[in-house]
C-alpha positions, 0 to 999 in steps of 0.5 A: 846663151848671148843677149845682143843689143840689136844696132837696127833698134838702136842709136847707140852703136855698141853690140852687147854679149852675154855668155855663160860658161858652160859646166865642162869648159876646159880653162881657156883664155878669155879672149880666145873664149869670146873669139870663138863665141862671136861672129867676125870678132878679131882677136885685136877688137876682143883686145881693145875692148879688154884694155878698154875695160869692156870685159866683164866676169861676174861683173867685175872687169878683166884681162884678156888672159883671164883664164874662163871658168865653168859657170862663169858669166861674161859680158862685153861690150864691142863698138861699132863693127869696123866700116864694110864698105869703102867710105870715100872723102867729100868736101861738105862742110861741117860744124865742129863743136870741140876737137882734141887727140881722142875726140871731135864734137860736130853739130849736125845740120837736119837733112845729113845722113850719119853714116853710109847704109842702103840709098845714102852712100854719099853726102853723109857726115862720115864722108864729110869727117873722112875729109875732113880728117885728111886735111886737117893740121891735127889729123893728116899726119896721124892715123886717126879715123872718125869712128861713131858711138851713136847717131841722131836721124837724117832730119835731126839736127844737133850734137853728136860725139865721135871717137879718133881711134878704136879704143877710144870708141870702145871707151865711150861706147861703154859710156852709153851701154851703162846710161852714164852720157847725159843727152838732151833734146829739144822738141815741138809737140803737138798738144798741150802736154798736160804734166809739166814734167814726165817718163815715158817708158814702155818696150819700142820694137818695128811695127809689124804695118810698117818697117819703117816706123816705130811702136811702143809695145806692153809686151818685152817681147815685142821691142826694147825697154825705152825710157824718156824723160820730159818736162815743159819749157814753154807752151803755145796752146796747141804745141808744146815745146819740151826737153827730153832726157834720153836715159836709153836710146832706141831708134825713133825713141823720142818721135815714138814715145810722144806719138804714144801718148798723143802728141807726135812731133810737129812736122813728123810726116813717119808719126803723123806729125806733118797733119794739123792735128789742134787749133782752130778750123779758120783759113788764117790758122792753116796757113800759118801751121802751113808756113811753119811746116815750109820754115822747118820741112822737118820733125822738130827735134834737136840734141841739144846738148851732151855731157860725158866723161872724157875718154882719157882725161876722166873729166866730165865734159858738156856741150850745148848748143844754139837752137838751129835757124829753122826752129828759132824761126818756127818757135817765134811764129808761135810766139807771135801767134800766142801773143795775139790770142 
């Protein structure tokens, strides 16, 4: 029996395993057990997510050589699966946030691709940090990677954590299977946003009309449990700036959930966004909601800041950002526009 976080569905890139033993398994190391239990598993990533603290029986964690018992319940967590396919270096510039042995920070402009996948096997920001890598003082004479633990979409802009190493990753991939990372963004709503604070919450899976989009099911059947927390910053009338607290994070989460209670992203052309969806029908309004959609040609969403314990020093670290130029931009318009109502 194994329960798998699918990386499809997901934004945070870690596999979760479960197994129970059966009642006539023989005693058997554990990490030999789960080599022959998960597909493509190697005996050296078992054993860093081991030394990681990512093996759990019974729910307290173990040794590699702990010896499996029938009926025993194991769950583990593994990182993102090493790279596929060749990623080459490409000199593109990128915002670095923070950097020590074990970690980088970088701000990610909207419009980048994260990672290499079909029809973005360039120009993505592990191209530009594989670049980086090789030419950096801290770096070059070292055997550090970028590895990823989770991912924001192409036009997203904002903070994203990545690991140096492979046990690093498994460390921090821990972090986000147990909702211990703190992550906030920022989004522009259509609609006025009756509560001034709320949870979102239901099952989010594809939708069967459309692969490409998200949905929020009843039925857990149909997705995975998806919960976002928001309350108002500030309001415009017809949009809505909030901030929302991921507490898991799903594919689309917040593009998603605000387009399942009524009021989708401004400017997200996937969730019908990019329509005038409120305000008045005179010629002026449209050519403003038009000019806002031509200073930011994307959702408006930003991660906005990230708080986590530090893999190896164990201190708690936090990280916030500047709201990019084409958001402050859009946001002001609406500022001015309020102000002359």
């Amino acid at each position: 029996m194994s329960e798998v976080n699918s990386q499809e569905e997901s934004t945070e890139l870690y596999e979760h395993f479960r197994f129970i033993v059966d009642k006539g398994q023989g005693a058997c190391r554990i990490d030999k057990y789960l080599m022959a239990k998960i597909e493509n598993a190697s005996r050296n990533r078992i054993q860093k997510a081991a030394h990681a603290g990512n093996i759990f029986v019974n729910d307290k964690i173990v040794k590699p050589n702990y010896k499996v018992k029938p009926n025993d319940i194991i769950s583990i967590v593994l990182a993102y699966p090493p790279k596929d396919t060749e990623v080459y270096p490409e000199n593109i510039p990128v915002q670095i946030v923070y950097e020590d042995e074990d970690i980088i920070l970088v701000n990610k402009n909207a419009g980048m691709v994260v990672h290499p996948a079909h029809g973005n096997f360039t120009g993505t920001l592990l191209n530009a940090l594989i670049y980086y890598f090789q030419n950096s003082p801290l770096n070059k004479d070292t055997e550090n990677e970028p590895y990823l633990v989770h991912r924001i979409d192409k036009d997203t802009s904002g903070i994203l954590l990545i690991a140096k190493n492979e046990l690093v990753q498994m460390k921090l991939a821990k972090q986000f299977f147990f909702h211990t990372i703190d992550r906030k963004y920022v989004a522009l709503v259509w609609g006025d946003v009756k509560e001034e604070e709320g949870t979102i919450s239901g099952f989010i899976g594809r939708d069967v009309r459309d692969r490409f989009v998200m949905k929020i099911y009843d039925e857990e059947e149909k997705g995975r449990h998806a919960i976002t927390h928001y309350k108002v910053l500030e309001r415009f009338g017809y949009v809505t700036l909030v901030e929302c607290t991921l507490e898991t994070g799903r594919t689309h989460q917040i593009r998603a959930h605000f387009h399942h209670i009524g009021h989708p992203l401004f400017n997200d052309e996937k969730y019908g966004g990019h329509a005038i969806l409120k305000g008045t029908t005179f010629t002026k309004y449209k050519q403003f909601v038009q000019n806002c959609f031509n200073l930011m040609p994307r959702q408006a969403l930003h991660a906005k800041s990230l708080g986590f314990i530090h893999p190896s020093s164990k201190q708690h670290m936090f990280f916030d950002s500047e709201y990019p130029e084409d958001m402050k931009a859009v946001l002001e318009k609406w500022r001015n526009y309020r102000g002359q109502q």
